[in-house]
TIMI-2910 file (N, C-alpha, C, CB; in pm, 1 decimal, decimal comma, always signed):
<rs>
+----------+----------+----------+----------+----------+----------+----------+----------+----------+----------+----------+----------+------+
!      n_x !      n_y !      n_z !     ca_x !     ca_y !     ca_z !      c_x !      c_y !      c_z !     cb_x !     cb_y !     cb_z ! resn !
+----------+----------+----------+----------+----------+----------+----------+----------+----------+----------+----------+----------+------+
! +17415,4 ! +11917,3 ! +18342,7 ! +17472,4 ! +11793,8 ! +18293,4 ! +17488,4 ! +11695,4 ! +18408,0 ! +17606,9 ! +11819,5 ! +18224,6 !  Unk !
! +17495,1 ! +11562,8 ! +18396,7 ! +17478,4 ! +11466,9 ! +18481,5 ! +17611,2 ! +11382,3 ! +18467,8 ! +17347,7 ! +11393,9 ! +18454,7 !  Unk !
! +17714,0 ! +11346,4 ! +18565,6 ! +17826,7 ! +11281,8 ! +18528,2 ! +17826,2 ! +11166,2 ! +18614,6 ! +17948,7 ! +11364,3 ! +18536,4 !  Unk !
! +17849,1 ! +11092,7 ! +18568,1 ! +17869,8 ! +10952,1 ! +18651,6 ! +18013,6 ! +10900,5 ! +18670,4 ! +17794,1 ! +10832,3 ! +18577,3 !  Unk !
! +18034,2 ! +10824,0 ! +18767,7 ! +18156,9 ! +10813,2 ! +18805,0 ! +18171,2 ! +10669,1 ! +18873,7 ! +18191,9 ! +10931,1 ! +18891,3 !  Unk !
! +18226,7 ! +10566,9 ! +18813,3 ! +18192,1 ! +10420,5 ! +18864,4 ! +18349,1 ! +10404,1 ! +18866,3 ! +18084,4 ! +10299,2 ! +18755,1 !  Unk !
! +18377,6 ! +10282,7 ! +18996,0 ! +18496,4 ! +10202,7 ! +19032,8 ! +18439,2 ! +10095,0 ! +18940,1 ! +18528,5 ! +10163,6 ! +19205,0 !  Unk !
! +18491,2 ! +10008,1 ! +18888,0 ! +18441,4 !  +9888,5 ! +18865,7 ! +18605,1 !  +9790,5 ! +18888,0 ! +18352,9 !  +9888,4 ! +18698,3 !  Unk !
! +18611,8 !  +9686,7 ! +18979,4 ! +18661,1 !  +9600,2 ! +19038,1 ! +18641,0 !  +9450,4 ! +18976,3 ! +18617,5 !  +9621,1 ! +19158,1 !  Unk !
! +18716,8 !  +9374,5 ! +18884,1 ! +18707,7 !  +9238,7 ! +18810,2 ! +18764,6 !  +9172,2 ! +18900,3 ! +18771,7 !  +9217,4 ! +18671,0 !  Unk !
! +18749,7 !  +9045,9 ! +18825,8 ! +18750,6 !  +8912,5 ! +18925,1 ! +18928,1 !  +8892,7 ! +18848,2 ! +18583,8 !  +8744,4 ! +18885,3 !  Unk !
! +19033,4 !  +8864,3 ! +18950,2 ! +19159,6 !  +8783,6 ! +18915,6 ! +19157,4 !  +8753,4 ! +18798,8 ! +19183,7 !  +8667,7 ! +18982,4 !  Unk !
! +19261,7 !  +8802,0 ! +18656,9 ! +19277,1 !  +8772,7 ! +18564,5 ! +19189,6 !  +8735,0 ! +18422,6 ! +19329,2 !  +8716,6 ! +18606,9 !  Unk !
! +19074,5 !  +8855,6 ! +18465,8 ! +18932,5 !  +8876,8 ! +18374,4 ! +19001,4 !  +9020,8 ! +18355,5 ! +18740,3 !  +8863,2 ! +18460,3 !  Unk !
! +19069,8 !  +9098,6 ! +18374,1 ! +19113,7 !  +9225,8 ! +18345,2 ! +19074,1 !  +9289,2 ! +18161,3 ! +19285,8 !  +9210,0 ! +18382,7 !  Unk !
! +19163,6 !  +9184,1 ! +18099,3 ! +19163,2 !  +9183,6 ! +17944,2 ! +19021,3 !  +9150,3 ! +17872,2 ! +19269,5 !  +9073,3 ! +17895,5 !  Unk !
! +18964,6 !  +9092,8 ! +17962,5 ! +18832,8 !  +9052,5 ! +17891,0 ! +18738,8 !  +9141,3 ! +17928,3 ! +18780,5 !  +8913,6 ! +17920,5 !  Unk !
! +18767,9 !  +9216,5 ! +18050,7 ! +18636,0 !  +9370,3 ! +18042,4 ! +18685,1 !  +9481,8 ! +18003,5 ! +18564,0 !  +9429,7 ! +18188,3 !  Unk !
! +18819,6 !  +9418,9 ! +17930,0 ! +18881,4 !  +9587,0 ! +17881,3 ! +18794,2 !  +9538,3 ! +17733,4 ! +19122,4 !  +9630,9 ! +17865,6 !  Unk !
! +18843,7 !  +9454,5 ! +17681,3 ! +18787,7 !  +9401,0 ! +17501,3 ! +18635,2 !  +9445,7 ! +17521,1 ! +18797,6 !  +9180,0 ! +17450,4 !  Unk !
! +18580,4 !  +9350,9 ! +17630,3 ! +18376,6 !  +9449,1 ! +17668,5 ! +18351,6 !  +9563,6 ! +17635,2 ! +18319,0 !  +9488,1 ! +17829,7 !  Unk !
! +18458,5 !  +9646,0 ! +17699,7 ! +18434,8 !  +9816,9 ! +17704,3 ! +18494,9 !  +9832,8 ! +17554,4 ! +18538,6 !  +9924,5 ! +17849,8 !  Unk !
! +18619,0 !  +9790,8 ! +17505,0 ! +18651,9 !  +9886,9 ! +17396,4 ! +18494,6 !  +9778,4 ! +17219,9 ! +18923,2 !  +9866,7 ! +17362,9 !  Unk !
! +18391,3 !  +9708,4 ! +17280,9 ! +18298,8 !  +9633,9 ! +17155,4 ! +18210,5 !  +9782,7 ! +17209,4 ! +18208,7 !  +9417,6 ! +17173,6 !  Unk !
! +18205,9 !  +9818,7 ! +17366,7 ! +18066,8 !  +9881,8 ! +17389,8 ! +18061,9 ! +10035,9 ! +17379,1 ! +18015,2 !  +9843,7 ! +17531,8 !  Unk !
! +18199,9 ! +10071,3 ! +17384,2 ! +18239,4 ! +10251,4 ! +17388,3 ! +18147,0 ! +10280,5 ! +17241,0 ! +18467,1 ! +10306,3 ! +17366,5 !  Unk !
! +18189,8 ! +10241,8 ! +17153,0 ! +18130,9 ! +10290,9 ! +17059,7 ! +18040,0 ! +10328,4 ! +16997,8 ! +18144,0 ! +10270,3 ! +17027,0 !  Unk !
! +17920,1 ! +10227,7 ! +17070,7 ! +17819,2 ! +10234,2 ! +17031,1 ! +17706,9 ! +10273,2 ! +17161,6 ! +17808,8 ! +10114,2 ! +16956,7 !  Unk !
! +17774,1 ! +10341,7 ! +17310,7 ! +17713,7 ! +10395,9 ! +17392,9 ! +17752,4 ! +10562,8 ! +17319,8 ! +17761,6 ! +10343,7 ! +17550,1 !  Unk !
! +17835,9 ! +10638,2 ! +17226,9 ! +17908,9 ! +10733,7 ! +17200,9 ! +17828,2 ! +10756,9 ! +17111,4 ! +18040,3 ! +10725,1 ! +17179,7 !  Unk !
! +17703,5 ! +10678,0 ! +17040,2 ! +17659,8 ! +10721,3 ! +16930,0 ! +17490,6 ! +10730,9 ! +17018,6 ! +17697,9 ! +10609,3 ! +16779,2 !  Unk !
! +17510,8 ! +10694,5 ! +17112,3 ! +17342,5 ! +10741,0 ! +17172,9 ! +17325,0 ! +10865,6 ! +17224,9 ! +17286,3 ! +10655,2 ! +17296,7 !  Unk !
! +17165,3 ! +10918,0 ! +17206,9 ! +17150,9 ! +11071,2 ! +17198,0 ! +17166,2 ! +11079,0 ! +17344,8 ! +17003,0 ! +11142,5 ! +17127,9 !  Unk !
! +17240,1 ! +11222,0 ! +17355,2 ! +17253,4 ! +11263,3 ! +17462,0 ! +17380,9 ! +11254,0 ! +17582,5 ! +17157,3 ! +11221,8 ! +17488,8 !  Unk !
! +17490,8 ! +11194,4 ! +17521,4 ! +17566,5 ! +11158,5 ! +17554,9 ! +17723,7 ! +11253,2 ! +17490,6 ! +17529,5 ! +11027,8 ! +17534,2 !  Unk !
! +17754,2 ! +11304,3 ! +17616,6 ! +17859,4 ! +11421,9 ! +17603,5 ! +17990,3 ! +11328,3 ! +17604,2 ! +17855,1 ! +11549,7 ! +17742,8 !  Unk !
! +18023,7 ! +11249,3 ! +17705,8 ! +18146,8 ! +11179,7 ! +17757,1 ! +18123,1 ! +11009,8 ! +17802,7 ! +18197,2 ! +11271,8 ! +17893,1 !  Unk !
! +18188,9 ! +10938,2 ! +17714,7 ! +18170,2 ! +10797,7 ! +17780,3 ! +18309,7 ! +10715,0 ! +17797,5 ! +18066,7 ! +10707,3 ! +17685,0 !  Unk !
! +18393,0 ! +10750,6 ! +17863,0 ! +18546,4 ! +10707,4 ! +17886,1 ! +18583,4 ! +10628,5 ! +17986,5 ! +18628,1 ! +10810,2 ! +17906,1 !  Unk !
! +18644,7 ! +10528,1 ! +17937,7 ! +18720,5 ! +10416,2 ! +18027,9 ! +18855,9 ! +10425,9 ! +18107,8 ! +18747,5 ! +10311,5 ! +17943,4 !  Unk !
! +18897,6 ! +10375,2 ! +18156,5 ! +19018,6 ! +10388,0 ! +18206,3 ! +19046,7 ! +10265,9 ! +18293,1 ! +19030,2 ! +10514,4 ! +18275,7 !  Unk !
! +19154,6 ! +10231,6 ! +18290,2 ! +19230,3 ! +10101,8 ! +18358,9 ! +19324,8 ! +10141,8 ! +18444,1 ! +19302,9 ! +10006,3 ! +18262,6 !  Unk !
! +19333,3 ! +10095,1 ! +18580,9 ! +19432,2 ! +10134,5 ! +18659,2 ! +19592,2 ! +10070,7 ! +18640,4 ! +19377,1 ! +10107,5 ! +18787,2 !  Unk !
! +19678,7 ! +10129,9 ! +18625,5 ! +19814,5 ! +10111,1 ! +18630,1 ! +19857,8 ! +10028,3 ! +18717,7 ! +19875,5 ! +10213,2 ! +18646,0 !  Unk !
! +19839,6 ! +10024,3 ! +18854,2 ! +19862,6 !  +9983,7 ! +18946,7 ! +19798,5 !  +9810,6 ! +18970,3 ! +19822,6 ! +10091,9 ! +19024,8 !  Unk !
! +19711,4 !  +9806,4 ! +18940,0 ! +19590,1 !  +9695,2 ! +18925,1 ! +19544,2 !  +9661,5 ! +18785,9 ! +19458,8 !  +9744,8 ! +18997,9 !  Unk !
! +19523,7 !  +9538,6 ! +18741,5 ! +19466,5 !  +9577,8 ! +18578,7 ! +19350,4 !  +9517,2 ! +18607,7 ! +19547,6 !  +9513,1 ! +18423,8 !  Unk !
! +19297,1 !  +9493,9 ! +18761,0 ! +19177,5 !  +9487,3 ! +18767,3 ! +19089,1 !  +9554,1 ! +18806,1 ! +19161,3 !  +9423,8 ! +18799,8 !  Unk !
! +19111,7 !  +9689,4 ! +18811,6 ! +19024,0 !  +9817,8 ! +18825,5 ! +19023,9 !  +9872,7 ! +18701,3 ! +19071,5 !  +9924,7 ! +18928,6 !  Unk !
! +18897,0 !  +9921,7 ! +18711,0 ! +18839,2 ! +10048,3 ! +18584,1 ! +18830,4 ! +10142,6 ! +18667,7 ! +18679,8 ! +10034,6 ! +18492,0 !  Unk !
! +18806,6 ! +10271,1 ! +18603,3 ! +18754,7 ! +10406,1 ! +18628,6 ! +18676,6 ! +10425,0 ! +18496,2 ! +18874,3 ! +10524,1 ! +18658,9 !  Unk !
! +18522,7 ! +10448,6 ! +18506,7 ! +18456,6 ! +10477,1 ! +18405,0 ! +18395,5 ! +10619,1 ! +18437,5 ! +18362,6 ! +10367,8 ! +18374,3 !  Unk !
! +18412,2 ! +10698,3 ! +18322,6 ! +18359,4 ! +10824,0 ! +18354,6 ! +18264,5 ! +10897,1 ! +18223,9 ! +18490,1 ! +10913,7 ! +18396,4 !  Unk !
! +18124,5 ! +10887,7 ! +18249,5 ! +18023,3 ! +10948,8 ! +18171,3 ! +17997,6 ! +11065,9 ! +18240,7 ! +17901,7 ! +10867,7 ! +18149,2 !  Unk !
! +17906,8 ! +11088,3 ! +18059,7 ! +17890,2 ! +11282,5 ! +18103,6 ! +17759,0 ! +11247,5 ! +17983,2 ! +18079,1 ! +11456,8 ! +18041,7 !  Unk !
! +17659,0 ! +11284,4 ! +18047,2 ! +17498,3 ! +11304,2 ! +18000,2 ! +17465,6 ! +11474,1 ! +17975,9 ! +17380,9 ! +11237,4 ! +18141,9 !  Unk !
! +17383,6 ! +11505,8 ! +17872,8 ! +17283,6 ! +11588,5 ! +17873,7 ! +17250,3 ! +11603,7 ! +17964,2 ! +17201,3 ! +11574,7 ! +17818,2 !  Unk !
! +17162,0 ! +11475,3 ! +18029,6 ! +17032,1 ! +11500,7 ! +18127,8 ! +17032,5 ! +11407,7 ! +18192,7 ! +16895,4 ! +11516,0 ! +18078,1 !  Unk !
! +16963,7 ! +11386,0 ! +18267,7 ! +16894,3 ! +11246,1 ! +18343,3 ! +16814,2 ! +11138,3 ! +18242,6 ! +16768,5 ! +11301,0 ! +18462,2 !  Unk !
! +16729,3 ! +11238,3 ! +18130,6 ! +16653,1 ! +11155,6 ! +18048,8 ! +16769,5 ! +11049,9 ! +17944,9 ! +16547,2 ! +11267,3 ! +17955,3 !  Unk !
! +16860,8 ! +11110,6 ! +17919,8 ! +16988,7 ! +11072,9 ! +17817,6 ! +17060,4 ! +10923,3 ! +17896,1 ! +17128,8 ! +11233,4 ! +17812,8 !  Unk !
! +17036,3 ! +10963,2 ! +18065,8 ! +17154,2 ! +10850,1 ! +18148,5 ! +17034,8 ! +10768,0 ! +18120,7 ! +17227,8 ! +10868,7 ! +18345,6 !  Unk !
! +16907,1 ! +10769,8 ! +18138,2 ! +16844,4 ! +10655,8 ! +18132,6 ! +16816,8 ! +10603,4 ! +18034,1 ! +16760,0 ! +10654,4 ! +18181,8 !  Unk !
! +16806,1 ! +10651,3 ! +17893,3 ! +16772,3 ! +10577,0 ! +17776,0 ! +16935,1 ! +10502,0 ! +17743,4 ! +16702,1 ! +10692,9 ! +17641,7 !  Unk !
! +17052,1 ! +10563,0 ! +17798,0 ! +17146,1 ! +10453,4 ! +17786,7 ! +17114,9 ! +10368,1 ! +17881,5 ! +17282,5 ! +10487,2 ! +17795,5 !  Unk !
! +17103,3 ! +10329,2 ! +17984,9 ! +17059,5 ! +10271,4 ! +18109,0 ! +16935,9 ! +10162,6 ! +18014,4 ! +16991,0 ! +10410,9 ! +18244,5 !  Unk !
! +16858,4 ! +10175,0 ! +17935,6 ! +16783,8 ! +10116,9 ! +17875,9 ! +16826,8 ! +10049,9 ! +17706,7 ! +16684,2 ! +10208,6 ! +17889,8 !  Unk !
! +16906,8 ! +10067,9 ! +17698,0 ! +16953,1 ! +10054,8 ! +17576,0 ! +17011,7 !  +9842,4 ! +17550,5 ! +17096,7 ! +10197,0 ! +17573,3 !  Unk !
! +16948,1 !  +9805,0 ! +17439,2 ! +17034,5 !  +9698,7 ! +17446,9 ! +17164,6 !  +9641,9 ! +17428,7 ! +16999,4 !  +9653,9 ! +17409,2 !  Unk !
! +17258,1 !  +9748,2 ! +17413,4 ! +17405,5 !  +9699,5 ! +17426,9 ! +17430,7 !  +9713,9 ! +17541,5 ! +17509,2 !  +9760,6 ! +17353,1 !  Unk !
! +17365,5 !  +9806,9 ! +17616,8 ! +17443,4 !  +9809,6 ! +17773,5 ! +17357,9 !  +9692,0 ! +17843,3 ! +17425,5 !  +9984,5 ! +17876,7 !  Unk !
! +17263,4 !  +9642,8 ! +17846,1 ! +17245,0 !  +9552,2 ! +17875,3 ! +17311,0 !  +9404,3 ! +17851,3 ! +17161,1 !  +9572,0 ! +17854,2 !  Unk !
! +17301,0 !  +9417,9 ! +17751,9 ! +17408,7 !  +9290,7 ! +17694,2 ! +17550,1 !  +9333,9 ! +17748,8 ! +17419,5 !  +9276,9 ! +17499,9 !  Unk !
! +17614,1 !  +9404,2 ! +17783,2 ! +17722,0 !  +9430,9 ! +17821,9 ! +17709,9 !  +9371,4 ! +18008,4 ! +17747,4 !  +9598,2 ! +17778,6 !  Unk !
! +17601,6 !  +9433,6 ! +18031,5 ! +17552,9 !  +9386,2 ! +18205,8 ! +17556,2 !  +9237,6 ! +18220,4 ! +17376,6 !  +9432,0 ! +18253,8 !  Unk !
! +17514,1 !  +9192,6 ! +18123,2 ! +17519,9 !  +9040,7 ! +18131,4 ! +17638,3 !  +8958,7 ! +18128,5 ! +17452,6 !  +8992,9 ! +18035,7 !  Unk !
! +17735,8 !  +9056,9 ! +18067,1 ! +17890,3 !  +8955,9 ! +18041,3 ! +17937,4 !  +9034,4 ! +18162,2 ! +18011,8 !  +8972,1 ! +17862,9 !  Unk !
! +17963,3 !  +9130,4 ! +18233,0 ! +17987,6 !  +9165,8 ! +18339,0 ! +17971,7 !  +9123,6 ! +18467,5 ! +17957,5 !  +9236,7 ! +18332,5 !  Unk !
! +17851,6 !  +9021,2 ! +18479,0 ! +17782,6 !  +8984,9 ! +18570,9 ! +17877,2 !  +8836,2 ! +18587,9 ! +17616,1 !  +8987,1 ! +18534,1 !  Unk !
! +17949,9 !  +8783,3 ! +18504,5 ! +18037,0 !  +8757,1 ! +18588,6 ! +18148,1 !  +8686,2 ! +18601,1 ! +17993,6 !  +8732,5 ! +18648,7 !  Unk !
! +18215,6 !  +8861,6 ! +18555,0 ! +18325,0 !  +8902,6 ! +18533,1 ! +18373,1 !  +8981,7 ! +18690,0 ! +18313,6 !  +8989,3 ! +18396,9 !  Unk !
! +18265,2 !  +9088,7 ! +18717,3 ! +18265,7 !  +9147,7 ! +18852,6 ! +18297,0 !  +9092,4 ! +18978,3 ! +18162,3 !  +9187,0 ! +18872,5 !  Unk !
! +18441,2 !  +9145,8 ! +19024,5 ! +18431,5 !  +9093,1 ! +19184,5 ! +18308,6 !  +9117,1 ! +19247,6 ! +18534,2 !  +9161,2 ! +19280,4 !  Unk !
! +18318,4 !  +9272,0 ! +19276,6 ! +18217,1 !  +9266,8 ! +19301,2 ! +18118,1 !  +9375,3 ! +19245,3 ! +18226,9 !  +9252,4 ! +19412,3 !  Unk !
! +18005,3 !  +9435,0 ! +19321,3 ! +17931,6 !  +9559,3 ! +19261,8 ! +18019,5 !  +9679,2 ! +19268,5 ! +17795,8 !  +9592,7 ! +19339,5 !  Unk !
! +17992,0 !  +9753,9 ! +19146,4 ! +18088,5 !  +9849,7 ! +19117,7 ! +17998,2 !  +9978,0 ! +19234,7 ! +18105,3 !  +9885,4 ! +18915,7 !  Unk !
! +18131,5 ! +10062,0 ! +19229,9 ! +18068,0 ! +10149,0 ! +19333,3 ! +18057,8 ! +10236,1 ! +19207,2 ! +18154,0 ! +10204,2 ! +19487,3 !  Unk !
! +17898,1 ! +10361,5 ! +19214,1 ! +17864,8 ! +10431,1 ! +19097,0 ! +17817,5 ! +10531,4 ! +19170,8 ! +17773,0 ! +10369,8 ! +18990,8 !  Unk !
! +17875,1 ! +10674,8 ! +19141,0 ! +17850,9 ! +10843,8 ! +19222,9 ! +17768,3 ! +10886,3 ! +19062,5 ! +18060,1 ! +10978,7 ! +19280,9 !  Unk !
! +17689,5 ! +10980,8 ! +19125,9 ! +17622,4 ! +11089,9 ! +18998,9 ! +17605,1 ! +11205,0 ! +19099,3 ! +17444,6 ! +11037,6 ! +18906,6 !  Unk !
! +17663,6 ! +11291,4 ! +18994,0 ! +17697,2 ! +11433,6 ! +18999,8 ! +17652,1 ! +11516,6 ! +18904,9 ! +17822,2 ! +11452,3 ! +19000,7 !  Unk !
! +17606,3 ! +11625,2 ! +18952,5 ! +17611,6 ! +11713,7 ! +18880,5 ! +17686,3 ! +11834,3 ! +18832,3 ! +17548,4 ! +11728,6 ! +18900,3 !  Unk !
! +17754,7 ! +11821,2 ! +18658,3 ! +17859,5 ! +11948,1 ! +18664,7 ! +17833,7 ! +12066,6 ! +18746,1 ! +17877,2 ! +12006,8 ! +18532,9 !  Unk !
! +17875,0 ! +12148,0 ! +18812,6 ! +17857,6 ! +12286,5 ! +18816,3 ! +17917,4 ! +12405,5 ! +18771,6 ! +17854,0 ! +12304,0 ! +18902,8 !  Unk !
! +18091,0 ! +12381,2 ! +18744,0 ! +18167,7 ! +12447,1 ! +18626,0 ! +18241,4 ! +12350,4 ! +18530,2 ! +18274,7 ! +12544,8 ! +18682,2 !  Unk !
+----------+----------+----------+----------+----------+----------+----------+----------+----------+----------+----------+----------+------+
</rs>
């Protein structure tokens, strides 16, 4: 399984408007094949940090979301919304 693990960092008082992004796009990244885990999270501390945490099948699964047109359309309202580039780790489960 393939897990991804992104910071994502908004621009001053865009907080609410990439939380509303994520809760139009969760839903319909949750219904694409191959997709174990697609969860958001907002920092307490900051309401301009996310913690996004996916969980793939495969590599083939991260990329047909990676190709998909809601996440694209989602890239586009992000683009600029983003302080800056989100920092993004991929891992692989091992237990």
């Amino acid at each position: 399984m393939i897990v991804v693990a992104a910071m994502v960092k908004v621009k001053e008082g865009k907080g609410d408007e990439v939380e509303q992004a994520f809760k139009k796009l969760v839903p319909q990244v949750r219904k694409d094949p191959g997709v174990i885990a697609y969860i958001i999270n907002r920092s307490i501390d900051d309401p301009t940090k996310f913690f996004v945490y996916e969980k793939y099948e495969d590599r083939d699964a991260l990329k047909y979301h990676g190709a998909t047109p809601h996440f694209k359309e989602f890239g586009k309202t992000m683009a600029d919304l983003r302080e800056k580039p989100s920092e993004v780790g991929l891992f692989n489960e091992i237990i």
